[in-house]
N, CA, C and O atoms as CSV, one atom per row, in Angstrom:
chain,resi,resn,atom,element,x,y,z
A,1,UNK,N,N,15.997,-0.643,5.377
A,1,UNK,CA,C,15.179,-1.123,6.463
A,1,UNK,C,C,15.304,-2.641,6.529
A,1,UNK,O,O,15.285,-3.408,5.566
A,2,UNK,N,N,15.453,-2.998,8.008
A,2,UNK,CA,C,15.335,-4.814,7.648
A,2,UNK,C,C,14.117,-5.493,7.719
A,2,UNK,O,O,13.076,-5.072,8.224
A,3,UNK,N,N,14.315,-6.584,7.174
A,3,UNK,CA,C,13.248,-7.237,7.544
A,3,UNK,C,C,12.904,-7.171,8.718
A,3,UNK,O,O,13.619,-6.767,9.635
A,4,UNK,N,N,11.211,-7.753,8.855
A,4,UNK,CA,C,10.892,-8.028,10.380
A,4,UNK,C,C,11.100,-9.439,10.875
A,4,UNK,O,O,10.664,-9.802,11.968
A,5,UNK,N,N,11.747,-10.201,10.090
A,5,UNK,CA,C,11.712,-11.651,10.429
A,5,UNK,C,C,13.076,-11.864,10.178
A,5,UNK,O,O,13.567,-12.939,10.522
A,6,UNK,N,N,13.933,-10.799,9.499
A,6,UNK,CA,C,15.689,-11.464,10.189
A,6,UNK,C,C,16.096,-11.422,11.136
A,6,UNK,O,O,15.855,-10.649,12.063
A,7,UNK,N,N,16.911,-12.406,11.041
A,7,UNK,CA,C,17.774,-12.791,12.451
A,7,UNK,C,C,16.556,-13.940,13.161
A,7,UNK,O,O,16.902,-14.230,14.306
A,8,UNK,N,N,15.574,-14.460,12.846
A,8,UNK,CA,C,15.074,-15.462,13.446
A,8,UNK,C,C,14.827,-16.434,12.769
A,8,UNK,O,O,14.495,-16.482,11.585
A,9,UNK,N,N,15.046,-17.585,13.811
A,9,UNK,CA,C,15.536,-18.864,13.672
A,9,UNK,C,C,14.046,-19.343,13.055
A,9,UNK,O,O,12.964,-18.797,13.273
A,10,UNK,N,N,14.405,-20.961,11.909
A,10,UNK,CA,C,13.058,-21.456,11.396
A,10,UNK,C,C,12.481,-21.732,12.383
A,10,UNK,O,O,11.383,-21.182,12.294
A,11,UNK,N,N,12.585,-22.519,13.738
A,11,UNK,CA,C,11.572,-23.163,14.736
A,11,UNK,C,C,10.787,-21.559,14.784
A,11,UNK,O,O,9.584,-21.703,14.569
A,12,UNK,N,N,11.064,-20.501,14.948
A,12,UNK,CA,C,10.279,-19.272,15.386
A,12,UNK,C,C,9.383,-18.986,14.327
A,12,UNK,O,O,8.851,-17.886,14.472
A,13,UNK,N,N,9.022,-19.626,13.270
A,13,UNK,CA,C,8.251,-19.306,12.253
A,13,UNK,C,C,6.600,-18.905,12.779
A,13,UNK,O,O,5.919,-18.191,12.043
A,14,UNK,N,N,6.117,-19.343,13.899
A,14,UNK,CA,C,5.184,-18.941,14.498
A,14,UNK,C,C,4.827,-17.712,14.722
A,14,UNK,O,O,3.811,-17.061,14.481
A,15,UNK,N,N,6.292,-17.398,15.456
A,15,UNK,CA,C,6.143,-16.220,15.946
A,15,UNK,C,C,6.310,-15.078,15.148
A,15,UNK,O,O,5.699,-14.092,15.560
A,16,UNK,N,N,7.142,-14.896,13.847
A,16,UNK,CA,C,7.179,-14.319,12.823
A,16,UNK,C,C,5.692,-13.615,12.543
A,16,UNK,O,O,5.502,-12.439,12.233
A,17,UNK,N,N,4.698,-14.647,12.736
A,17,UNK,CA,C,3.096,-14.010,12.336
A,17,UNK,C,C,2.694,-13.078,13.436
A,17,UNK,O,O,1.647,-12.431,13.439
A,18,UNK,N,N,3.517,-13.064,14.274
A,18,UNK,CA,C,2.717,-11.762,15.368
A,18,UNK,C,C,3.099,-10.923,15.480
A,18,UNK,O,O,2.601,-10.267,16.395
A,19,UNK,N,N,4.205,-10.285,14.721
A,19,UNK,CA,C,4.703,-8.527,14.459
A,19,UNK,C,C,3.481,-8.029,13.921
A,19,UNK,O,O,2.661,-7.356,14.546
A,20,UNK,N,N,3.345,-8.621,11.982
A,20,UNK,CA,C,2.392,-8.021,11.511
A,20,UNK,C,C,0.697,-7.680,12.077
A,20,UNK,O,O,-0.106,-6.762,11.911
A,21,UNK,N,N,0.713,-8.985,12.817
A,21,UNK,CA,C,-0.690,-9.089,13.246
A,21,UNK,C,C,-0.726,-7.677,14.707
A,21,UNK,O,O,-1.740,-7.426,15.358
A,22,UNK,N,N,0.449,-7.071,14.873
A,22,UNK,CA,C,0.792,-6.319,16.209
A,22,UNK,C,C,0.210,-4.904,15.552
A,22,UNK,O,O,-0.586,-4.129,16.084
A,23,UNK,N,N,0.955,-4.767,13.995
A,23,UNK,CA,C,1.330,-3.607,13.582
A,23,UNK,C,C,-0.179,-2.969,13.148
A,23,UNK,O,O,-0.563,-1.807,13.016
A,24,UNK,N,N,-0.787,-4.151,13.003
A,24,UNK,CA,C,-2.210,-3.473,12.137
A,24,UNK,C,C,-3.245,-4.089,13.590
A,24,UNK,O,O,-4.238,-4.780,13.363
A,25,UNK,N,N,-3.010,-3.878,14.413
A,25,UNK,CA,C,-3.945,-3.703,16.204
A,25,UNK,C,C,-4.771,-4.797,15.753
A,25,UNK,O,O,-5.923,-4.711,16.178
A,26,UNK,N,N,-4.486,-6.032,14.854
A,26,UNK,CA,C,-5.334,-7.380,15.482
A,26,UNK,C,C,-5.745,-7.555,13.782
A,26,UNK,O,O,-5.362,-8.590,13.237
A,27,UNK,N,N,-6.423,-6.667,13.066
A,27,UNK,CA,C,-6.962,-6.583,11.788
A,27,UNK,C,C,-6.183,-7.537,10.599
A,27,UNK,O,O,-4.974,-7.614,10.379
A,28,UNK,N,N,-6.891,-7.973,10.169
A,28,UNK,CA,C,-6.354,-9.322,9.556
A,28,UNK,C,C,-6.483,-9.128,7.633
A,28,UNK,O,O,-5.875,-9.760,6.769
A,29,UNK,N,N,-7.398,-8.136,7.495
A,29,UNK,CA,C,-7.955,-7.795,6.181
A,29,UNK,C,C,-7.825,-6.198,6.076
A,29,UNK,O,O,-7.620,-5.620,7.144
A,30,UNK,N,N,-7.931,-5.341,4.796
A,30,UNK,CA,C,-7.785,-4.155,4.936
A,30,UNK,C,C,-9.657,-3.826,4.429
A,30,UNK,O,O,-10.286,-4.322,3.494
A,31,UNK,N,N,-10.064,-2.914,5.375
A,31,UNK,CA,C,-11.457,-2.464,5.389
A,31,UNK,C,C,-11.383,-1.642,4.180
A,31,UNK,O,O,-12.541,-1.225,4.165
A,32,UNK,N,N,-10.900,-1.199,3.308
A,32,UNK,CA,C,-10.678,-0.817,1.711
A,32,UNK,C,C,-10.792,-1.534,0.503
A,32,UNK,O,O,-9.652,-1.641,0.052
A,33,UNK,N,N,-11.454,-1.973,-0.100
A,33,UNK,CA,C,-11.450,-2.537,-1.542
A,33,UNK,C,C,-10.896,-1.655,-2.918
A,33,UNK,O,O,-10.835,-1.982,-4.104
A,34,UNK,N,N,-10.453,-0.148,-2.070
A,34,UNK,CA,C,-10.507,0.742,-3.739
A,34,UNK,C,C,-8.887,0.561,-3.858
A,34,UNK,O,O,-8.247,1.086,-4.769
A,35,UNK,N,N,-8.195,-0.382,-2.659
A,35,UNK,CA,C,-6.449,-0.040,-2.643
A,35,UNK,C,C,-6.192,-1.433,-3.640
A,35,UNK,O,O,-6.718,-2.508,-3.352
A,36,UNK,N,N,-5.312,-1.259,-4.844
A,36,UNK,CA,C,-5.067,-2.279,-5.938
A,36,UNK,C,C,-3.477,-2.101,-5.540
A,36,UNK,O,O,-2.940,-1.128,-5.009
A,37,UNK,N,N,-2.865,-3.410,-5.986
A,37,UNK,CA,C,-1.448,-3.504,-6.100
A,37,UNK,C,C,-0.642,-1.751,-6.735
A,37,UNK,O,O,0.323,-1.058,-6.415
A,38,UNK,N,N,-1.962,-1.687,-7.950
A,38,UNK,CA,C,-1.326,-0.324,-8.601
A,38,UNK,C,C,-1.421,1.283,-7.987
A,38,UNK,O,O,-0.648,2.235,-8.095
A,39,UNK,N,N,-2.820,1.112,-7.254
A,39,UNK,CA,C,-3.024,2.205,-6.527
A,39,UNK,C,C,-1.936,3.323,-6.334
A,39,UNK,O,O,-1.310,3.042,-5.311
A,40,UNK,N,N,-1.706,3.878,-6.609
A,40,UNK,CA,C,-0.915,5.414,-6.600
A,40,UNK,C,C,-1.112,5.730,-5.323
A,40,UNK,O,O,-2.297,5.900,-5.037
A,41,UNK,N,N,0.069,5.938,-3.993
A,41,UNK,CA,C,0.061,6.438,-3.179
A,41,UNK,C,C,0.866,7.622,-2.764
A,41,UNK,O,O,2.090,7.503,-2.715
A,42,UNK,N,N,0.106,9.129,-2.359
A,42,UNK,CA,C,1.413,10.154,-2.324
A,42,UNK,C,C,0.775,10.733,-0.792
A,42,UNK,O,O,-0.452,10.733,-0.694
A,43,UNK,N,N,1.523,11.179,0.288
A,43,UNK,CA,C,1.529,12.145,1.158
A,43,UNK,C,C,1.111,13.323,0.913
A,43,UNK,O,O,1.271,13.962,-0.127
A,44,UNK,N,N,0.551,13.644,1.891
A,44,UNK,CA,C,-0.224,14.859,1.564
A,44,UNK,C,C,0.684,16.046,2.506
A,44,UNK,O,O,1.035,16.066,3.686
A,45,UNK,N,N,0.913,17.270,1.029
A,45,UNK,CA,C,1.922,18.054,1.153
A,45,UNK,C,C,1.470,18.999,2.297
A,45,UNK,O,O,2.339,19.764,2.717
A,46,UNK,N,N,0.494,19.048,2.746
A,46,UNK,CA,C,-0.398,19.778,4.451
A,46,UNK,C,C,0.234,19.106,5.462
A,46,UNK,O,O,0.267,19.878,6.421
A,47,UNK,N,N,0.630,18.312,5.675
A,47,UNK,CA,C,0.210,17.070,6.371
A,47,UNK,C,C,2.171,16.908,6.640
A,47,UNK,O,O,2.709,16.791,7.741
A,48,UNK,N,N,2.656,16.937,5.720
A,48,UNK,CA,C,4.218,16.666,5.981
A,48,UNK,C,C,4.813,18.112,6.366
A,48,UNK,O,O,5.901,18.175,6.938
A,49,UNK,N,N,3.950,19.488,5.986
A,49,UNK,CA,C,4.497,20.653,6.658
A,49,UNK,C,C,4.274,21.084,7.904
A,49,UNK,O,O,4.608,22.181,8.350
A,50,UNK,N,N,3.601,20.060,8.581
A,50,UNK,CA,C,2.903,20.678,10.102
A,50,UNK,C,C,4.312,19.496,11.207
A,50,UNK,O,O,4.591,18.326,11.467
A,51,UNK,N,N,4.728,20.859,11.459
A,51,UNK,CA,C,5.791,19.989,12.456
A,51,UNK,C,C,5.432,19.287,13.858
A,51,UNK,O,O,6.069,18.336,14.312
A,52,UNK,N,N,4.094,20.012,14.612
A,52,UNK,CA,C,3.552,19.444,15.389
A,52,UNK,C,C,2.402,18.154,15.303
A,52,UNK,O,O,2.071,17.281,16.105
A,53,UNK,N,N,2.134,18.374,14.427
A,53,UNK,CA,C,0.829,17.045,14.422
A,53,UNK,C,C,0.807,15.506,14.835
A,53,UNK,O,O,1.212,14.535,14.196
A,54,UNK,N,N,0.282,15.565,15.946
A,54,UNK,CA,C,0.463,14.377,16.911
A,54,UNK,C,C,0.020,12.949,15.615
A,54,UNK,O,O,-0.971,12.682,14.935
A,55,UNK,N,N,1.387,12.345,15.816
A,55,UNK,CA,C,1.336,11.198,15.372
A,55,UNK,C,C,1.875,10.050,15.984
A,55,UNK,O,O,2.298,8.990,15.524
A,56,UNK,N,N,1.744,10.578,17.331
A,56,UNK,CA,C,2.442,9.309,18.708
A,56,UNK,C,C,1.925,7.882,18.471
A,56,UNK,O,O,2.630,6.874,18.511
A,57,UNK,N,N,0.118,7.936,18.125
A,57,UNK,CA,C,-0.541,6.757,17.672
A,57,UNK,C,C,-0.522,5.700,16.914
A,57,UNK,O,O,-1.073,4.608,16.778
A,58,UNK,N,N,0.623,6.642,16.273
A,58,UNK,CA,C,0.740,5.463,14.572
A,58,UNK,C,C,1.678,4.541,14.735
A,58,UNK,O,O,2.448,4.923,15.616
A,59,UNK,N,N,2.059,3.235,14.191
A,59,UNK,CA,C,3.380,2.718,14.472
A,59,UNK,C,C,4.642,2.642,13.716
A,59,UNK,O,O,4.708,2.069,12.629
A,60,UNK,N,N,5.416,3.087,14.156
A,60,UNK,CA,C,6.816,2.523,13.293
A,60,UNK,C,C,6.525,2.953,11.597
A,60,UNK,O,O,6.845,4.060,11.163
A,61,UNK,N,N,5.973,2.056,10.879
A,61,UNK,CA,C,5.480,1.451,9.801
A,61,UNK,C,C,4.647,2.626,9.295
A,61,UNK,O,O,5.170,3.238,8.363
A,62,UNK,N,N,3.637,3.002,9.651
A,62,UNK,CA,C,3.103,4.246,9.472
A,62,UNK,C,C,3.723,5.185,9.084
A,62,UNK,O,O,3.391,5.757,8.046
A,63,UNK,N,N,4.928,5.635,9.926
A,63,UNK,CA,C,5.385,6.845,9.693
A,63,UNK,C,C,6.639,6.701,8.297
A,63,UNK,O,O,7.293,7.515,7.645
A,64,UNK,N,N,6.516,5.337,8.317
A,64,UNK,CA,C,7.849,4.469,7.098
A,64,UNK,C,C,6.729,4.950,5.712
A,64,UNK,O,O,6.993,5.838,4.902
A,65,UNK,N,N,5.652,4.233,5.718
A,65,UNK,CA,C,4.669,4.808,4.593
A,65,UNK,C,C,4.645,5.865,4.316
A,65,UNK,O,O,5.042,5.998,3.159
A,66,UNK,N,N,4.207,7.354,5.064
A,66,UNK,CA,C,3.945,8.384,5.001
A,66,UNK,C,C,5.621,8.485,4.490
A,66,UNK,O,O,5.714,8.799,3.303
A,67,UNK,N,N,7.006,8.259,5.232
A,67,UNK,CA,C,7.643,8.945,4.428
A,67,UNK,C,C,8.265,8.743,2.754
A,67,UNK,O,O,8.810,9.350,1.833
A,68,UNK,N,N,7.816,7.641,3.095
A,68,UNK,CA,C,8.270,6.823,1.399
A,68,UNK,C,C,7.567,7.501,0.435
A,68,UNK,O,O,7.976,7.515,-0.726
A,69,UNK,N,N,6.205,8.266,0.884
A,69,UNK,CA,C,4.834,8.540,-0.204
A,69,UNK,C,C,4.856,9.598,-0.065
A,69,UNK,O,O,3.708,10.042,-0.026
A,70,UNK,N,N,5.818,10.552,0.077
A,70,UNK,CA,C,6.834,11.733,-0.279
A,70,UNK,C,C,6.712,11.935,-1.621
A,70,UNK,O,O,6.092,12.906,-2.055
A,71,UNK,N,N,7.300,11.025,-2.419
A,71,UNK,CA,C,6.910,10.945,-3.873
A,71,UNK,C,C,5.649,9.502,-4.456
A,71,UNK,O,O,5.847,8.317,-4.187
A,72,UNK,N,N,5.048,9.757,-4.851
A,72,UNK,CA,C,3.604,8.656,-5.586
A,72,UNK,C,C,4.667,7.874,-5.663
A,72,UNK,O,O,5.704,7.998,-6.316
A,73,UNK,N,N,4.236,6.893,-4.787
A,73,UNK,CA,C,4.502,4.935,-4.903
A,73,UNK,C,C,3.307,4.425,-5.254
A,73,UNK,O,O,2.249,4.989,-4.978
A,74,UNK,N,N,3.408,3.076,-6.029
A,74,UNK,CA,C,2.378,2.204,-5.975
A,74,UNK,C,C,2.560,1.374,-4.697
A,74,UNK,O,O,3.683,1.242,-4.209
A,75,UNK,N,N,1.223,0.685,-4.022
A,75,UNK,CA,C,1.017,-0.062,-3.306
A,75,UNK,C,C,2.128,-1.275,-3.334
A,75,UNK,O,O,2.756,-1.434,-2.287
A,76,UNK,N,N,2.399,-2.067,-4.343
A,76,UNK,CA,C,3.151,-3.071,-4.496
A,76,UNK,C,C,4.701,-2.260,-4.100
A,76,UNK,O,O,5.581,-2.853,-3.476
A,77,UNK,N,N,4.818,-1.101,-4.486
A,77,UNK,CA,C,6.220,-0.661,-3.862
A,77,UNK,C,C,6.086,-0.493,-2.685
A,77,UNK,O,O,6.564,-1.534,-2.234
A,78,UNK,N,N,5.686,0.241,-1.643
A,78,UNK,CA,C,5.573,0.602,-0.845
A,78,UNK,C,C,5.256,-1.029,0.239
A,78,UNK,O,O,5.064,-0.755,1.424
A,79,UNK,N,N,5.219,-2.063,0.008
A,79,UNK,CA,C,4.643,-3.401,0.632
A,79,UNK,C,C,6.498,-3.630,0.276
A,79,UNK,O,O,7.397,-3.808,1.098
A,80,UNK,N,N,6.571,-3.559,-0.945
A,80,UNK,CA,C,8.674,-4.380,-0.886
A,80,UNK,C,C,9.856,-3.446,-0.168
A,80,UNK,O,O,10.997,-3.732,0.197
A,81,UNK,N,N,9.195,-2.375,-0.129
A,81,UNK,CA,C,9.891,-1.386,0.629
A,81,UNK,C,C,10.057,-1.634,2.337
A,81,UNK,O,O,11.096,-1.573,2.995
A,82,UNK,N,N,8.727,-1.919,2.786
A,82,UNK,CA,C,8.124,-2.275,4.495
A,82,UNK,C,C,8.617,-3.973,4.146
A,82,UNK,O,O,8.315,-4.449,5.241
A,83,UNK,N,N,9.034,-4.871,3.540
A,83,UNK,CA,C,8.705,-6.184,3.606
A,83,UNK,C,C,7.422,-6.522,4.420
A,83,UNK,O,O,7.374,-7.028,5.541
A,84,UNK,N,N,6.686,-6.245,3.846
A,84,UNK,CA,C,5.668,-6.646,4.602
A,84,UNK,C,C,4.834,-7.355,3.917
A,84,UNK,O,O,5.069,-7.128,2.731
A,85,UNK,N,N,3.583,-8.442,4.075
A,85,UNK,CA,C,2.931,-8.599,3.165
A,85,UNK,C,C,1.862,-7.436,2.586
A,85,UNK,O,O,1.363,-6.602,3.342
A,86,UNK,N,N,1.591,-7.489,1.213
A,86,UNK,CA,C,0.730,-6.336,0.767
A,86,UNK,C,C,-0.747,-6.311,1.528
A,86,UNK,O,O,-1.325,-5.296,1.138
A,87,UNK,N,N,-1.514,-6.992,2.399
A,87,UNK,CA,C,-2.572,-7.401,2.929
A,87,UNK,C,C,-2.566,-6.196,4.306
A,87,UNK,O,O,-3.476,-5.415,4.585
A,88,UNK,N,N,-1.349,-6.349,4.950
A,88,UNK,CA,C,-1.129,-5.462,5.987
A,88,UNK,C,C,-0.397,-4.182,5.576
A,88,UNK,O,O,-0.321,-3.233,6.356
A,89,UNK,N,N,0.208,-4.149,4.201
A,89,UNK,CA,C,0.611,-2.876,3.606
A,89,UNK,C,C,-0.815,-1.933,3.083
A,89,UNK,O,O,-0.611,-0.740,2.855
A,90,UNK,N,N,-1.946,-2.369,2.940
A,90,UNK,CA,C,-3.216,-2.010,2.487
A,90,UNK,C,C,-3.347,-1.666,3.909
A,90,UNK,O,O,-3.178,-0.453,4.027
A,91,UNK,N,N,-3.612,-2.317,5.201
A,91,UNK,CA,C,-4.353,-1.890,6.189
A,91,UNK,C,C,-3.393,-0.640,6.536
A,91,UNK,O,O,-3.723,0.467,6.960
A,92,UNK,N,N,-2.715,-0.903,6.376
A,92,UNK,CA,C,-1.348,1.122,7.305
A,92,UNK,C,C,-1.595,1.789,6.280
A,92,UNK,O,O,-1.023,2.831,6.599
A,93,UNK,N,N,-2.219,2.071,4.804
A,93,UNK,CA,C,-2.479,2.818,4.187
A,93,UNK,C,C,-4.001,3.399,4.257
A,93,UNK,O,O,-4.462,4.520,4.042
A,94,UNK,N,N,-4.453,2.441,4.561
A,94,UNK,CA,C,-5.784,2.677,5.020
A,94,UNK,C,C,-5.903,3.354,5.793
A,94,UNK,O,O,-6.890,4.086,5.734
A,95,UNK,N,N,-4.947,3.487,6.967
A,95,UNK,CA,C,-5.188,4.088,8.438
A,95,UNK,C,C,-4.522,5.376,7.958
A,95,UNK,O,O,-4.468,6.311,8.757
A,96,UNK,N,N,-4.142,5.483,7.052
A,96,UNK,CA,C,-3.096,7.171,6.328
A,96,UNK,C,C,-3.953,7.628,5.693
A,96,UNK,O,O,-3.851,8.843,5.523
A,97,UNK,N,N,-4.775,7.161,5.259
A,97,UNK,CA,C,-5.612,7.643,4.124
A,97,UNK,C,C,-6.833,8.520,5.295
A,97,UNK,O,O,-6.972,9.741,5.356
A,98,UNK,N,N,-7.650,7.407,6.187
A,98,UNK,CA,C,-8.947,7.758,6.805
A,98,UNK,C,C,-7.884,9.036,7.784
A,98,UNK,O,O,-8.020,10.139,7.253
A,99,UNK,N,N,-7.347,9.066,8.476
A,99,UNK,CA,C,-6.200,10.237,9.025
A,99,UNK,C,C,-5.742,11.340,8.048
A,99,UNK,O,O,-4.994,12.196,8.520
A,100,UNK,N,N,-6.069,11.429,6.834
A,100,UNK,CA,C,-5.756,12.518,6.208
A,100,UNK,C,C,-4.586,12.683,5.955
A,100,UNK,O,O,-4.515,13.887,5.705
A,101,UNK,N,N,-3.251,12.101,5.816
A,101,UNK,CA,C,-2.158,12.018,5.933
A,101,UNK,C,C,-1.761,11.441,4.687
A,101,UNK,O,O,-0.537,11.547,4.598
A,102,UNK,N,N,-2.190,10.949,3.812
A,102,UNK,CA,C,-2.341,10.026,2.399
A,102,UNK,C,C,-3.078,10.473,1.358
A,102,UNK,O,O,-4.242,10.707,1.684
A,103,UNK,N,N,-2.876,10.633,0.464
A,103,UNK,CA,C,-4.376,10.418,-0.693
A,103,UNK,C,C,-3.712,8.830,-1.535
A,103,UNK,O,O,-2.560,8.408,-1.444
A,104,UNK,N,N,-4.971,8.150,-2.394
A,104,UNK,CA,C,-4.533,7.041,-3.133
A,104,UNK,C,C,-5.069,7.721,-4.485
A,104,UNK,O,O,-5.484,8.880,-4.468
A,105,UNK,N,N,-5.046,7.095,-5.438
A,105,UNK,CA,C,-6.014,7.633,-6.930
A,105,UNK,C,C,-4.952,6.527,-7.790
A,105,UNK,O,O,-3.725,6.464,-7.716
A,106,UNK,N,N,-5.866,5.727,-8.589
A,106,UNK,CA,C,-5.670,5.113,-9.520
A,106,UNK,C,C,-4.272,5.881,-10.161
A,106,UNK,O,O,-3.882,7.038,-10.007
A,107,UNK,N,N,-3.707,4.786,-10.917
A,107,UNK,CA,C,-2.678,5.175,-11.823
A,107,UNK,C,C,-3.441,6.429,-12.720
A,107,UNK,O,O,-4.632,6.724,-12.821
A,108,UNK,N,N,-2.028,7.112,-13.406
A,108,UNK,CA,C,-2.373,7.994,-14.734
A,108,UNK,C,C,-3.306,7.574,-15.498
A,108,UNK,O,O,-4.413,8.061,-15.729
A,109,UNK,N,N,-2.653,6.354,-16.001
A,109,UNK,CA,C,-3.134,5.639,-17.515
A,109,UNK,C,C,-4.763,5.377,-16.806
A,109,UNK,O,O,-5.577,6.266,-17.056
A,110,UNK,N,N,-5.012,4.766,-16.361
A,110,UNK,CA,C,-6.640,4.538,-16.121
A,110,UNK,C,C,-7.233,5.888,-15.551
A,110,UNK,O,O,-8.334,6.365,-15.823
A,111,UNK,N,N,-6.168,6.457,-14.610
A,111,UNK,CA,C,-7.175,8.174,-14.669
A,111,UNK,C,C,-7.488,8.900,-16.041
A,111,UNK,O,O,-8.542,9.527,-16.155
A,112,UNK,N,N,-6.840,8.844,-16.785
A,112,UNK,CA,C,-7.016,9.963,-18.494
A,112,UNK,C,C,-7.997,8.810,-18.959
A,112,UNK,O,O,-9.070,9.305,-19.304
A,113,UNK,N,N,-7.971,7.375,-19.084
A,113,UNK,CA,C,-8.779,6.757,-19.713
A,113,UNK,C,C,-9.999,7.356,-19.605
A,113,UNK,O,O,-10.582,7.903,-20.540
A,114,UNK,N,N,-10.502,7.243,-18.192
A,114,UNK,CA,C,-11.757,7.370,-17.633
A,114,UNK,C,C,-11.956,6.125,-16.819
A,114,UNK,O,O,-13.077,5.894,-16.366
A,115,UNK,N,N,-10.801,5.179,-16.565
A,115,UNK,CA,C,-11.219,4.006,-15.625
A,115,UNK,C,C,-10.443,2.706,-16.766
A,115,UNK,O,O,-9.632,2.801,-17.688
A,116,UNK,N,N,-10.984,1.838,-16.299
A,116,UNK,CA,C,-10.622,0.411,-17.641
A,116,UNK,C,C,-10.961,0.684,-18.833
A,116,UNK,O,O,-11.834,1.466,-19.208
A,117,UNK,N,N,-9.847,-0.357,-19.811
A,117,UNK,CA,C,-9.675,-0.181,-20.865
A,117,UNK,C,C,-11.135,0.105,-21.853
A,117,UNK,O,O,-11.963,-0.776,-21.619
A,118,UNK,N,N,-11.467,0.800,-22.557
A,118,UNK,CA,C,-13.025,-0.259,-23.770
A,118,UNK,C,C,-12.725,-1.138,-23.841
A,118,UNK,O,O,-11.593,-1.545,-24.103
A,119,UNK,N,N,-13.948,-1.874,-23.560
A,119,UNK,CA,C,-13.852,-3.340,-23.960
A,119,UNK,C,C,-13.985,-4.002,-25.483
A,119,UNK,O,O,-13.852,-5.196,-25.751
A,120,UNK,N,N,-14.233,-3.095,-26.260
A,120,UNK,CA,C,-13.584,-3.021,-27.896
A,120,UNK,C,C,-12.492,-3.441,-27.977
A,120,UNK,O,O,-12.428,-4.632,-28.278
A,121,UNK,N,N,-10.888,-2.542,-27.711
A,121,UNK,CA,C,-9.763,-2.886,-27.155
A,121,UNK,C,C,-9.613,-4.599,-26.564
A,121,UNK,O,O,-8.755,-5.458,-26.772
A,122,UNK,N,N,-10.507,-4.594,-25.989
A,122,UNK,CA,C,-9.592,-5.955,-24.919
A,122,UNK,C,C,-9.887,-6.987,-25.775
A,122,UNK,O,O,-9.077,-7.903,-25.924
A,123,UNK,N,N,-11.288,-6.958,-26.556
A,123,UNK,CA,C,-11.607,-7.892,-27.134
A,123,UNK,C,C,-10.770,-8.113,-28.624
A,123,UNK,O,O,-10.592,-9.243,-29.079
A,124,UNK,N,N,-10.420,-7.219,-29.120
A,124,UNK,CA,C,-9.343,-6.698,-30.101
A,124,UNK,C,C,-7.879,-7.349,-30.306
A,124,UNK,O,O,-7.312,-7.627,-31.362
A,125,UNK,N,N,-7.350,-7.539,-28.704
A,125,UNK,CA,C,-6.343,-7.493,-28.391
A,125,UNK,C,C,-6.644,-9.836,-27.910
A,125,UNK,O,O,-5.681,-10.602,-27.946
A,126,UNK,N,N,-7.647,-10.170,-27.667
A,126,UNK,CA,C,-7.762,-11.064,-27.356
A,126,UNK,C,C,-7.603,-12.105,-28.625
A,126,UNK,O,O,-6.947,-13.120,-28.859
A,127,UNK,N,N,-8.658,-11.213,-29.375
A,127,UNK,CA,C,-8.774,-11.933,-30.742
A,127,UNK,C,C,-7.404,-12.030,-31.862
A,127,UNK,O,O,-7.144,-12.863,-32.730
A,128,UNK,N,N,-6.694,-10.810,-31.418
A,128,UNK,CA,C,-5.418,-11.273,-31.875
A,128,UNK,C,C,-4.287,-12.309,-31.372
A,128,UNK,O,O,-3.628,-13.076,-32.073
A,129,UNK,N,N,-4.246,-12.164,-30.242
A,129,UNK,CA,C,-3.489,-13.007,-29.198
A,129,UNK,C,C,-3.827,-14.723,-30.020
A,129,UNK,O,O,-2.988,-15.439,-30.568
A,130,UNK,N,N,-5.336,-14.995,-29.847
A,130,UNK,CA,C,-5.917,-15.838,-30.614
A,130,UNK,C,C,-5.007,-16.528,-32.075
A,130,UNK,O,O,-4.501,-17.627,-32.298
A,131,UNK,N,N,-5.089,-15.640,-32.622
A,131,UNK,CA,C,-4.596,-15.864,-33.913
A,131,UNK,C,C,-3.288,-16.166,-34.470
A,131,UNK,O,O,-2.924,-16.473,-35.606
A,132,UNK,N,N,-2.442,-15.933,-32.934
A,132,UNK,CA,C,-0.959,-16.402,-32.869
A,132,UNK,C,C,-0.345,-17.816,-33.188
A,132,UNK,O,O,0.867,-18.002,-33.078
């Protein structure tokens, strides 16, 4: 996929900012706080078997997400994949997710944990670092 900003010249650096600002209908922030760089993103296997399901609405980019998240990407992949910045890679996941077309869920390692590390551990790991 190419970039959205090759082939244009530096004076156009302006204009470079108004694809993304196009792709996510004006939205400047993603209305989600639970989407992390690590966030685990996979397509939902309902959702990729329905050959009709109107998705005329979505753009371009949308349908680039949904197919990449075929197999669980993290957020940070799925943003170097779109070149896009991760800010507007959060908002088209957002719009996959509230559409049913997405699920997100924390990585493995913090799902089996139960969430973040004990803080036993961190402090453990600090106090050694320390001692270097």
């Amino acid at each position: 996929m190419r970039h959205w900003t090759e082939g244009q010249a530096d004076d156009d650096a302006d204009r470079s900012l108004v694809r993304p600002y196009t792709i996510t209908g004006g939205r400047t922030t993603p209305e989600r706080d639970d989407l992390t760089l690590i966030t685990v993103v996979t397509a939902v296997a309902e959702v990729l078997a329905e050959p009709g399901r109107d998705r005329r609405r979505l753009q371009p980019e949308h349908r680039t997400v949904h197919g990449l998240c075929r197999r669980p990407l993290a957020v940070a992949e799925i943003a170097a994949a779109l070149h896009l910045p991760v800010s507007v890679t959060k908002i088209l996941i957002g719009d996959l997710i509230e559409s049913g077309q997405v699920r997100a869920r924390p990585p493995l390692a913090f799902a089996r944990a139960g969430g973040l590390p004990d803080i036993s551990i961190l402090e453990a790991v600090r106090d050694g670092l320390r001692e270097l």
